[in-house]
C-alpha positions, 0 to 999 in steps of 0.5 A, a space after each residue: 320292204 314297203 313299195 308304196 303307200 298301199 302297204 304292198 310288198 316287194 321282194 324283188 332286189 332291184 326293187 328293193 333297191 330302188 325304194 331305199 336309195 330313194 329314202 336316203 337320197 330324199 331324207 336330208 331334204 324332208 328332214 330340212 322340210 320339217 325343220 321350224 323356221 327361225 329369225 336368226 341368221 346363222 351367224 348370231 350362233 358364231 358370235 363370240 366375245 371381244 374379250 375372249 380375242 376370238 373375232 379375228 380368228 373367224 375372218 381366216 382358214 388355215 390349211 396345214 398340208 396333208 404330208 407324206 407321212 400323214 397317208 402312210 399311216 392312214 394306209 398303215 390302218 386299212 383293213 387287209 382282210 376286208 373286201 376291195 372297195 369301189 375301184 377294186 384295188 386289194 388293201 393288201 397292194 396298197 400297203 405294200 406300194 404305200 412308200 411309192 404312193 405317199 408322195 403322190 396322194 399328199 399332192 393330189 389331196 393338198 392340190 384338192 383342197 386348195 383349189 376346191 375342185 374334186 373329180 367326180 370319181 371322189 364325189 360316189 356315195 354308197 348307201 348300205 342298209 342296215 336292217 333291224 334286229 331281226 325283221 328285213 322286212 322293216 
C-alpha cells in the first residue's frame, strides 16, 4: 500500500486503512474535477417530444408504497450463512420473525420515503477493497 507520493509503503492496518478510506471518499470529487465543463444545462438532456405526450409526465413523481409483502420477500433473499451485517443481528432471526417484521418495516420505509428525512443509522457507508489479482500491494 502506497502512504505517500514518496513512493513508501505501509504495512500497518491502521494505516492502510486510512489511505484507502481517503481514496473512496475523495474520488467522486476528483472524478467531478476532471469532468469538462458544458453549456447545457442538465435539463436539455430531459427534452422529450410533444409528440410522444411525455412532457407531463415529467412535471409528477409517483410513489407506490412499499408493501408488507414487498419485505417479506426481500427477507425471504437474505443470505442465511453469511456473517451479520452492521447491527449485528443473524439473518437467520430475521427470517424467522419476517411475518412479525413486515408490517413494521413497509411503515418505517413508506414513512422515509414520503417525508424524505433518514436516521443517520440509515446514512453508514462500508468501503470493502477489493484487491488485484494477486498483488495487495497495488
Amino acid at each position: 500500500m502506497r502512504q505517500d507520493p514518496a513512493s513508501r509503503l505501509t504495512f500497518d492496518p491502521k494505516n492502510i486503512s486510512n489511505i484507502l478510506n481517503k481514496h473512496f471518499a475523495t474520488c467522486g470529487q476528483r472524478l467531478a474535477a476532471k469532468m469538462p465543463h458544458s453549456e447545457k444545462h442538465y435539463s436539455d438532456y430531459l427534452q422529450l417530444t410533444n409528440s410522444l405526450n411525455y412532457t407531463s409526465q415529467l412535471d409528477s413523481f409517483v410513489f407506490i408504497p412499499i408493501t408488507e409483502r414487498d419485505i417479506e420477500l426481500e427477507i425471504i433473499t437474505l443470505p442465511t450463512k453469511k456473517a451479520e451485517g452492521l447491527y449485528s443481528c443473524p439473518s437467520r432471526i430475521i427470517k424467522c420473525a419476517k411475518l412479525i417484521l413486515s408490517k413494521p418495516l413497509a411503515d418505517i420505509f413508506n414513512r422515509l420515503i414520503e417525508t424524505g428525512i433518514y436516521p443517520n443509522k440509515l446514512e453508514i457507508l462500508k468501503i470493502i477493497p477489493i484487491y488485484k489479482v494477486e498483488d495487495e500491494t497495488e
